[in-house]
Every structure is written in C-alpha cells, then in structure tokens.
C-alpha positions as CSV (number, residue, x, y, z in Angstrom):
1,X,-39.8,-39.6,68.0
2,X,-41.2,-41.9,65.0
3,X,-39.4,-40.2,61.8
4,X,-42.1,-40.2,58.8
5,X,-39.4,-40.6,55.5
6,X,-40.9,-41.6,51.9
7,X,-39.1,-43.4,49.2
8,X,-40.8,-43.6,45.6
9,X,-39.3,-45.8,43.2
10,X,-40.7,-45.8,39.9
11,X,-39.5,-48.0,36.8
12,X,-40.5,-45.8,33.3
13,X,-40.2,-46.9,29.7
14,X,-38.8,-44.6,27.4
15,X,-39.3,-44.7,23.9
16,X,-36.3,-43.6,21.4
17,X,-35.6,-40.0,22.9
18,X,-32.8,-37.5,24.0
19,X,-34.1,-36.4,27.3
20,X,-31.4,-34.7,29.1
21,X,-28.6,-33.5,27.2
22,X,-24.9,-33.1,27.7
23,X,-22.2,-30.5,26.6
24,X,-21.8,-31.9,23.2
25,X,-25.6,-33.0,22.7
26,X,-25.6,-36.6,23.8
27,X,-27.8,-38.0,25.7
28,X,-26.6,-38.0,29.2
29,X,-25.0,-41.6,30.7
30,X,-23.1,-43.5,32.9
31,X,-21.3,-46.5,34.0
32,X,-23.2,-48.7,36.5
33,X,-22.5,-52.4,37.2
34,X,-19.8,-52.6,34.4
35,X,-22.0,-51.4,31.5
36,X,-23.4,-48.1,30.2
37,X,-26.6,-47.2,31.3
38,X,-29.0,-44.3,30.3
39,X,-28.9,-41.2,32.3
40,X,-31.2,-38.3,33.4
41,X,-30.0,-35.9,35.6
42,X,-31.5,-35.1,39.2
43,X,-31.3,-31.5,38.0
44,X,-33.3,-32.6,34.5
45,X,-36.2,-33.6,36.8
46,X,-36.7,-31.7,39.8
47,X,-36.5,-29.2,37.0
48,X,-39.8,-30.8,35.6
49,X,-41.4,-30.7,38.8
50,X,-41.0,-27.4,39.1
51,X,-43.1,-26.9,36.2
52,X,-45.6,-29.5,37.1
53,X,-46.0,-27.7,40.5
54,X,-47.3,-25.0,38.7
55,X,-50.4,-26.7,37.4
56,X,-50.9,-27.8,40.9
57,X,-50.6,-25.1,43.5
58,X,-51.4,-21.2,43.6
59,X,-49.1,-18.6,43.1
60,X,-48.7,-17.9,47.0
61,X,-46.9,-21.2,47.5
62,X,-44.4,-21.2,44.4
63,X,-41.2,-19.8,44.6
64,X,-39.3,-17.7,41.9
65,X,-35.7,-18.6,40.9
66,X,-34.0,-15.9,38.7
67,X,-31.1,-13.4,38.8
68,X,-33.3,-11.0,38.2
69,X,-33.8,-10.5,41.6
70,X,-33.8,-6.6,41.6
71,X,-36.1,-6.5,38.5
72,X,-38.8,-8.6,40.4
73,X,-38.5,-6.9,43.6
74,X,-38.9,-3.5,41.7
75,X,-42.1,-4.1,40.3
76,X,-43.5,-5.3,43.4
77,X,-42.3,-2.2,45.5
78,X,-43.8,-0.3,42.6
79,X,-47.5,-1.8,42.4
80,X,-47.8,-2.1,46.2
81,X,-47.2,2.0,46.3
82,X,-47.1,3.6,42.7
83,X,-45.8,7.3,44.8
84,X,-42.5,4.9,44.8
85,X,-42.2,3.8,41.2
86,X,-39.8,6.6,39.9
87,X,-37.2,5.3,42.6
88,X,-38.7,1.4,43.5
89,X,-35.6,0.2,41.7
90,X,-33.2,1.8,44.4
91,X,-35.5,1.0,47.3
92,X,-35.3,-2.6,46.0
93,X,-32.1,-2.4,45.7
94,X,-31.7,-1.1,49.3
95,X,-33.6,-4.2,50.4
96,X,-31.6,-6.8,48.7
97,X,-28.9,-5.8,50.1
98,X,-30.0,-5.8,53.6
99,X,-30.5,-9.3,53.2
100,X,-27.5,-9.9,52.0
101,X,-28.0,-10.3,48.8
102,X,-26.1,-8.7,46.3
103,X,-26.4,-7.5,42.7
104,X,-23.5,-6.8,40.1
105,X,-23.0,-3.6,37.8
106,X,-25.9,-3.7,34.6
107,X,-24.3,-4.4,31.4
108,X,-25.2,-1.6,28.3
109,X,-29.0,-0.4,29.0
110,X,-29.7,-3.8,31.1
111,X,-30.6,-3.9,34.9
112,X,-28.6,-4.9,37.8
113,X,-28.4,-9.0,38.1
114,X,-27.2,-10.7,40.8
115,X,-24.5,-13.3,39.7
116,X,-26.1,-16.6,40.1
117,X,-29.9,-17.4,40.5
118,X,-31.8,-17.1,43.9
119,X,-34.4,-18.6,44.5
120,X,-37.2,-16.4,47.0
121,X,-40.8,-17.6,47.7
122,X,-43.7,-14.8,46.0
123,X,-44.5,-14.8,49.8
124,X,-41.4,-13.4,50.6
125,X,-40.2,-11.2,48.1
126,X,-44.2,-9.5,49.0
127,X,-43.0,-9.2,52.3
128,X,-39.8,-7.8,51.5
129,X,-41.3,-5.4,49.3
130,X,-43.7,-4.2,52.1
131,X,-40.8,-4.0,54.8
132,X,-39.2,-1.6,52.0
133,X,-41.9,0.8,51.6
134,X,-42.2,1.0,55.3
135,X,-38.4,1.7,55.6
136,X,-38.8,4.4,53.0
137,X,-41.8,6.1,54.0
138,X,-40.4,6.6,57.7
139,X,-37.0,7.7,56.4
140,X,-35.3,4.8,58.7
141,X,-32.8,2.0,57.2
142,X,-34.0,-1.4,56.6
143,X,-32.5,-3.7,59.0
144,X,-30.7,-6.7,58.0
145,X,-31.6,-8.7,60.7
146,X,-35.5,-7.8,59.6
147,X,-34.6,-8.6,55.8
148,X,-32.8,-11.8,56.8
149,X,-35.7,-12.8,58.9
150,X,-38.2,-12.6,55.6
151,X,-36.2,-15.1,53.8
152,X,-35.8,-17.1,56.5
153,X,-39.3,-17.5,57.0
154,X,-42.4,-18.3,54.9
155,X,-41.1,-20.4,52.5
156,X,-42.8,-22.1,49.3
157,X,-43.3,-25.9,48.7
158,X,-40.7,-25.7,46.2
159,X,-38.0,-24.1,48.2
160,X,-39.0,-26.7,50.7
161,X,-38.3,-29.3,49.2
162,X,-35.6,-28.5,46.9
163,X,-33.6,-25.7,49.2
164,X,-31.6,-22.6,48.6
165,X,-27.8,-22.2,48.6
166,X,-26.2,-19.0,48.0
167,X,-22.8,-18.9,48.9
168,X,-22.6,-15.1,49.2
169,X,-25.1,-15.1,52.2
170,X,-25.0,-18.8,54.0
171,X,-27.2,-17.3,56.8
172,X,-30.2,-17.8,53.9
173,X,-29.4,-21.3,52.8
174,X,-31.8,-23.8,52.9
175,X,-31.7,-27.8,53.3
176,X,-33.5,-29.3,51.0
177,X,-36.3,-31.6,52.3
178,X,-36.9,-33.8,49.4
179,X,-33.8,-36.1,47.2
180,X,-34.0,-37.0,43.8
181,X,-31.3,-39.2,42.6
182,X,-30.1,-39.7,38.9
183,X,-32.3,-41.7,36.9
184,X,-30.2,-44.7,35.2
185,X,-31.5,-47.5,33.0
186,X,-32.0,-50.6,34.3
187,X,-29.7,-52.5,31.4
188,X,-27.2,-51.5,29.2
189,X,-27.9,-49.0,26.2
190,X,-25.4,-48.2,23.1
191,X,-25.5,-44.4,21.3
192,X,-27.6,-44.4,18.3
193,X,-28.2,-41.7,15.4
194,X,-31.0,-40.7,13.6
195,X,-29.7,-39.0,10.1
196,X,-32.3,-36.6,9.0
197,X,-32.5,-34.8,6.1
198,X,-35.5,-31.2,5.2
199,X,-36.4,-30.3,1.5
200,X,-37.0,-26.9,0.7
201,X,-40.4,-26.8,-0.5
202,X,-40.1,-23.8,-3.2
203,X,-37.5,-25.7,-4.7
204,X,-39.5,-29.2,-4.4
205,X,-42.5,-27.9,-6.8
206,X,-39.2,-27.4,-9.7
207,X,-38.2,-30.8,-9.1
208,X,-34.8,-30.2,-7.7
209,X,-33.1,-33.3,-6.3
210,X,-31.2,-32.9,-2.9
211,X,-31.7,-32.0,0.6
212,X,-32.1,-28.1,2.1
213,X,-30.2,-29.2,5.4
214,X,-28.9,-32.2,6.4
215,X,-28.1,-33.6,10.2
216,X,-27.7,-36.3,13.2
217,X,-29.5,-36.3,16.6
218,X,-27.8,-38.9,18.9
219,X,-30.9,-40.7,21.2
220,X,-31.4,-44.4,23.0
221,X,-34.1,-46.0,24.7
222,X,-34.5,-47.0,27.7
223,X,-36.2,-48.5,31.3
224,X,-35.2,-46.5,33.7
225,X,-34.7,-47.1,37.2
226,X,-36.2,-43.2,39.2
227,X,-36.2,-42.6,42.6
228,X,-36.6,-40.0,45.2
229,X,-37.2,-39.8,48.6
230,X,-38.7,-36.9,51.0
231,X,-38.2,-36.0,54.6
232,X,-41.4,-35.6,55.8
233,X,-40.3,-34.7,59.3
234,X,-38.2,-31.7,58.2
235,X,-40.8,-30.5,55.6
236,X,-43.7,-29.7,58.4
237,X,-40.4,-27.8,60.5
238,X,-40.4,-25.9,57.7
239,X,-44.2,-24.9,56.4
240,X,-44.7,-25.3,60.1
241,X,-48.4,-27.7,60.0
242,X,-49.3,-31.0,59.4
243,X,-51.7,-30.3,57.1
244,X,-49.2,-28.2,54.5
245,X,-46.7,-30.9,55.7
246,X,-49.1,-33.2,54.0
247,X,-50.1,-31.1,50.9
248,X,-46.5,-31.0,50.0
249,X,-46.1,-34.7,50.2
250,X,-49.1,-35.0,48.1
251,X,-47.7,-32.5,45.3
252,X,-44.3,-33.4,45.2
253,X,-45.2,-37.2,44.8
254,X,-47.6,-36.8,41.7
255,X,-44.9,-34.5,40.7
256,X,-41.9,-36.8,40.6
257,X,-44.2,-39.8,39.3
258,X,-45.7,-37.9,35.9
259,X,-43.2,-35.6,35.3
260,X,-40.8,-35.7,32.6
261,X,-38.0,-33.6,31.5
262,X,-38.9,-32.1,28.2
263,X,-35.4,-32.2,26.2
264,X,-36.2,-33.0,22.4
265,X,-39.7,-33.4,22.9
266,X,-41.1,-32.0,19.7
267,X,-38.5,-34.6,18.0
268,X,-39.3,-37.5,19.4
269,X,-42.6,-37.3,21.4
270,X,-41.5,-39.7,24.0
271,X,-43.5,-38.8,26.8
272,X,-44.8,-41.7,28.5
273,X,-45.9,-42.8,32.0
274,X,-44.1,-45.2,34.4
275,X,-44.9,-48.8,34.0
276,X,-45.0,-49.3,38.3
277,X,-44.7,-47.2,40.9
278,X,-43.7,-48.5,44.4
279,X,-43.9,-45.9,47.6
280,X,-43.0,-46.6,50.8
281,X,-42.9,-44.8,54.4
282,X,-40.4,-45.7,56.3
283,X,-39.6,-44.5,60.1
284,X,-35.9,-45.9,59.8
285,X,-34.0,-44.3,56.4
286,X,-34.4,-43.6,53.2
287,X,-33.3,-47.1,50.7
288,X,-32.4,-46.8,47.0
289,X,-32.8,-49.7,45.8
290,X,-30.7,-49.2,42.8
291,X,-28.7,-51.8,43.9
292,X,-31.3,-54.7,42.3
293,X,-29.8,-53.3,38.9
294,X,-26.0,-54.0,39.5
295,X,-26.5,-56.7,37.0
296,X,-28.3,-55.9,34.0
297,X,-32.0,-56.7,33.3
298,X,-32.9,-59.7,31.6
299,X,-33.7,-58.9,28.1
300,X,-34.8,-62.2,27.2
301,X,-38.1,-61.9,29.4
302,X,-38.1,-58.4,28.9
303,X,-36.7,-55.5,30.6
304,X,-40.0,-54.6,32.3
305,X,-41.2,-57.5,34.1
306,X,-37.5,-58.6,34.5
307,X,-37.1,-55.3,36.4
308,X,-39.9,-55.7,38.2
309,X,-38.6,-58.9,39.8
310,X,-35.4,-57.7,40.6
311,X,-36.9,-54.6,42.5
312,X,-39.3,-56.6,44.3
313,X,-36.2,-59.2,44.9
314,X,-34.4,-56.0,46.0
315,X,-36.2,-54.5,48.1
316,X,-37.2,-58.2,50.7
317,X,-33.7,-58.8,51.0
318,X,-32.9,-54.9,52.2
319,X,-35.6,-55.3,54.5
320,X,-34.8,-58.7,56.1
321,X,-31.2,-58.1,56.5
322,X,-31.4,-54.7,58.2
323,X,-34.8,-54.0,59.5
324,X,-36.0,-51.3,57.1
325,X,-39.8,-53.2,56.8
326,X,-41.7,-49.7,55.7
327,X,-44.4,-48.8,58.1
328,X,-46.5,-48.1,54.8
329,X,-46.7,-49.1,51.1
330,X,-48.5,-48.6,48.1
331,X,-47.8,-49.4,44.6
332,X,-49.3,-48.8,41.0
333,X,-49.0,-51.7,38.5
334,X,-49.7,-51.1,34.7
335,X,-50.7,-54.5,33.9
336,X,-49.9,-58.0,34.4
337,X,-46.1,-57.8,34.0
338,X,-45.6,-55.5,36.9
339,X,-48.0,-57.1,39.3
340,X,-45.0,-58.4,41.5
341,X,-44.7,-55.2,43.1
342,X,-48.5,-55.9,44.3
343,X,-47.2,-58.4,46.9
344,X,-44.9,-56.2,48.4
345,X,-47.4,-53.3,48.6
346,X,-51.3,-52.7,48.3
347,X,-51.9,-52.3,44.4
348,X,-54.1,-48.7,44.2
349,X,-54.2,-46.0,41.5
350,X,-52.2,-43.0,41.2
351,X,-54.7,-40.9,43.1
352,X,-55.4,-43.2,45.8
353,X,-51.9,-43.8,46.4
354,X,-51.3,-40.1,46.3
355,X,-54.2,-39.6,48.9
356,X,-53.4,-41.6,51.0
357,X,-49.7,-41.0,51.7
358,X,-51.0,-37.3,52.7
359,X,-53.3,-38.4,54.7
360,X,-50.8,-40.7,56.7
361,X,-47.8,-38.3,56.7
362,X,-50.9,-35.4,57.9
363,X,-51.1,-37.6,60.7
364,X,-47.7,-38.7,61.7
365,X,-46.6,-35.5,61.6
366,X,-49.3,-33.7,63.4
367,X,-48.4,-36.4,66.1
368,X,-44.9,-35.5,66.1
C-alpha cells in the first residue's frame, strides 16, 4: 500500500518579539550547529492551532481539553434531561469513572478536577452524557467497556491529529497523526532587552520628574526554520473517510502555516506571515530538512533568500541520495527572494496549495 505522508516546511520572519517564554521569561532557545538559535516550542504552536481550528471548523469536530472534566460532563447530563439536574454531577461522575477516568477530592467550595487535562471530543463527551442518562433512568450500571468504547470512538480533528495520553487509563490513549517539531532560527541570535519605563499621568499634569514603574522584557528576532508533518494514512483510520481524511489535512495545513503563538503580542505586535512555504507528499517518510541550517545562514545576502537556498540545496541532495523524490509539491513564495523554492515545487497561493493537497490526499486515501 502507497503511504500518503505530508511534510510542510515553512521559513517565517519574525520581527523583535518574545514568542514563547521560559521559566524565567526569556525567550525560549537552543543550541544547534554550534550557535544559539531562536526557539518556539512544538507545544507554543500546536497550541495556536488549536485556536485557529476554531475559526475553521464547527463545534462537532473540536475537542475540549480541561480538568474540568466532571464540570463539563455535568452540564451536559443536565441540559440533555433537566429531571437529572439536582444529581447530574454524580451521574457524571458515575460515567467518568466507568471510563476510567478519574477525578480527585474538590478543594474548599470548588468541584471535583481530575489531576491533569483530558482531552474528549464534544462528540464524545454528548455521547457519554447520553449513555449516562440511559444508565440512570433504567436503574442499571454503566458499563466500562460501553464508556471506554465512546472515547475510543468518534474522535475530533484535533484529537486526531494531536492525540491523547493519560497515563491513568492507557486503554484511551491516542497516537497522534500529525508532528510538529520545534521551530529554530535559521542563524544565530544573542538576548536583547528593551528597558521601559510608564509615567503616572496625575502626577505628569504637576510636572513631577521620574518614572511610575520601571522594567526589562528580554526579546530577539529571528527567521525561523518550522516544520510539521502529517500522517495522512493514519488520520482517515481514524475519522474513518477520505473525505474527513482530507478536510483535516486541509485545516491542519492552513493551520500550522498562519498560526502564530501569541506570547507578548500586545508588546511587540510581531505577527507576521511566512516568507515561503514548501509542502510536499511523500509515499516514503517524513524529511526535516533542518539539517540545511547546521551552518548558519548567510547574513551577508540576507537571512531570507540565504535560507531559501540552503532549503532548496537541502532538500535535492536528501532526495538524490536516498530516494525520497515527493510524489507531490507545492510551494508559496513571497517575492523574488524566495522564488528558489519555485523550482523545486509548483509556485501557487496559500489557498490553492491548501486545495489541492486535500484533494490529492481525498484521493489517495479513498484508494487505500
């Protein structure tokens, strides 16, 4: 059988920002090829897909990741049959548990939590609030089996392609369909601080000299090097038809490419698009072709187009030595400087290239 795997690679300016944060407030980094690169977490931005997703797809086919698991399942026990409402919370909790998923004692006047977030499909925690009103109407026990086989079953794009772990109940995790590795600059950056200073305005109008509050956010800026890849094959297993199968694909791609994690926005309104996008279907493996970037970027000719070059470089030689020519490829080029990537792949827009990966993987995998 022909596997159907995409890779998107996507080089993305970034203006002076902190992005993705660490423990003491720095922007994330690490060392690659000798040197200190830039760093976003895969976390940072599957996290912003998430979000994205939900400007893109209905409510039936997002998933919910919270610890309050009880809480959610309790109002939905309650508005599918208000006669249960004064005990919904211990028929939830009833059904939880059945599926193996446990909640820990309330703190002061708070409701039971479970102790790390799950993540359950809207389609699935209706149907578990359904097979609990059944249970409780016929006076019969809600079998685990049953509630195991709920969240087992119809799950979300985002579970998809993201997965589920919970160690307490293995039997319900989920592989994830869909990779996202850490985003790195494609040269070297050093820390820099911005010392800033607020005036209080009462005390401005009686000319008082001197600053209200005064402080340092650490930021750099960067090209960075993003990629992600998707198991095509694996996603249609799971939403179980081509034609999701493809959907998915479709969201997830626009997703990852104009997505962006939304650490210290409001103090540095960085958000920016990707200077070149390069997408490719492969029936082999997935390729990160981080690799072009062991050696810094050329900042003489500038990082972009220097990058640009190297990926293209990159990604010929990966191919010719081990066979990995894609079956597919598209790519979007924002001006002259990243028109390389146009002779490796056909040069389209964001919604064409978008388009027509969905329509290919609809196909491949209906095949399959």
């Amino acid at each position: 059988m022909n596997r159907t795997l995409i890779d998107v690679h996507v080089l993305q300016t970034v203006p002076p920002s902190n992005l993705n944060r660490d423990d003491t407030g720095s922007p994330k980094t690490a060392y690659y090829g000798g040197v200190r690169r830039a760093r976003v977490s895969s976390q940072a931005w599957k996290r912003a897909m998430r979000v994205a997703f939900r400007a893109q797809l209905d409510q039936s086919d997002l998933g919910l990741r919270t610890k309050q698991i009880l809480e959610v399942l309790e109002e939905r026990i309650a508005s599918l049959d208000p006669g249960l409402s004064d005990r919904a919370e211990a028929v939830a909790k009833k059904a939880l548990e059945a599926a193996g998923l446990k909640v820990k004692a309330p703190k002061k006047d708070a409701k039971e939590e479970s102790e790390y977030l799950v993540f359950l499909s809207n389609r699935q925690y209706d149907r578990l609030a359904e097979a609990a009103i059944e249970a409780e109407n016929s006076g019969q026990k809600l079998a685990g089996k049953a509630a195991k086989e709920i969240v087992n079953n119809d799950h979300s794009i985002d579970i998809a392609l993201f997965g589920r772990m919970i160690a307490d109940a293995p039997d319900v995790n989920i592989d994830a369909c869909c990779q996202v590795a850490h985003a790195i600059s494609v040269h070297a950056v050093e820390p820099e601080f911005d010392y800033f200073t607020a005036v209080d305005d009462r005390k401005e109008e009686d000319d008082e000299t001197g600053a209200a509050m005064i402080g340092t956010v650490e930021f750099n800026s960067s090209t960075l090097y993003r990629y992600a890849t998707i198991d095509a094959d694996r996603l249609g297993e799971m939403l179980g038809g081509a034609d999701a199968t493809g959907r998915a694909v479709e969201t997830a791609v626009r997703a990852f490419v104009t997505s962006m994690p939304s650490g210290k926005q409001n103090t540095f309104a960085n958000r920016t698009l990707p200077d070149a996008v390069l997408l490719t279907v492969r029936d082999t493996q997935p390729v990160n072709l981080v690799g072009a970037f062991e050696s810094p970027a050329d900042e003489k000719d500038g990082r972009l187009e220097s990058a640009v070059r190297m990926l293209a470089a990159q990604a010929e030689a990966v191919d010719g030595a081990f066979g990995t020519t894609p079956v597919a490829a598209w790519s979007v080029c924002v001006g002259e400087r990243t028109m390389r990537l146009a002779e490796l792949a056909e040069s389209v827009s964001l919604d064409e290239l978008v388009s027509g990966v969905g329509e290919l993987v609809s196909e491949r995998v209906g095949r399959s």
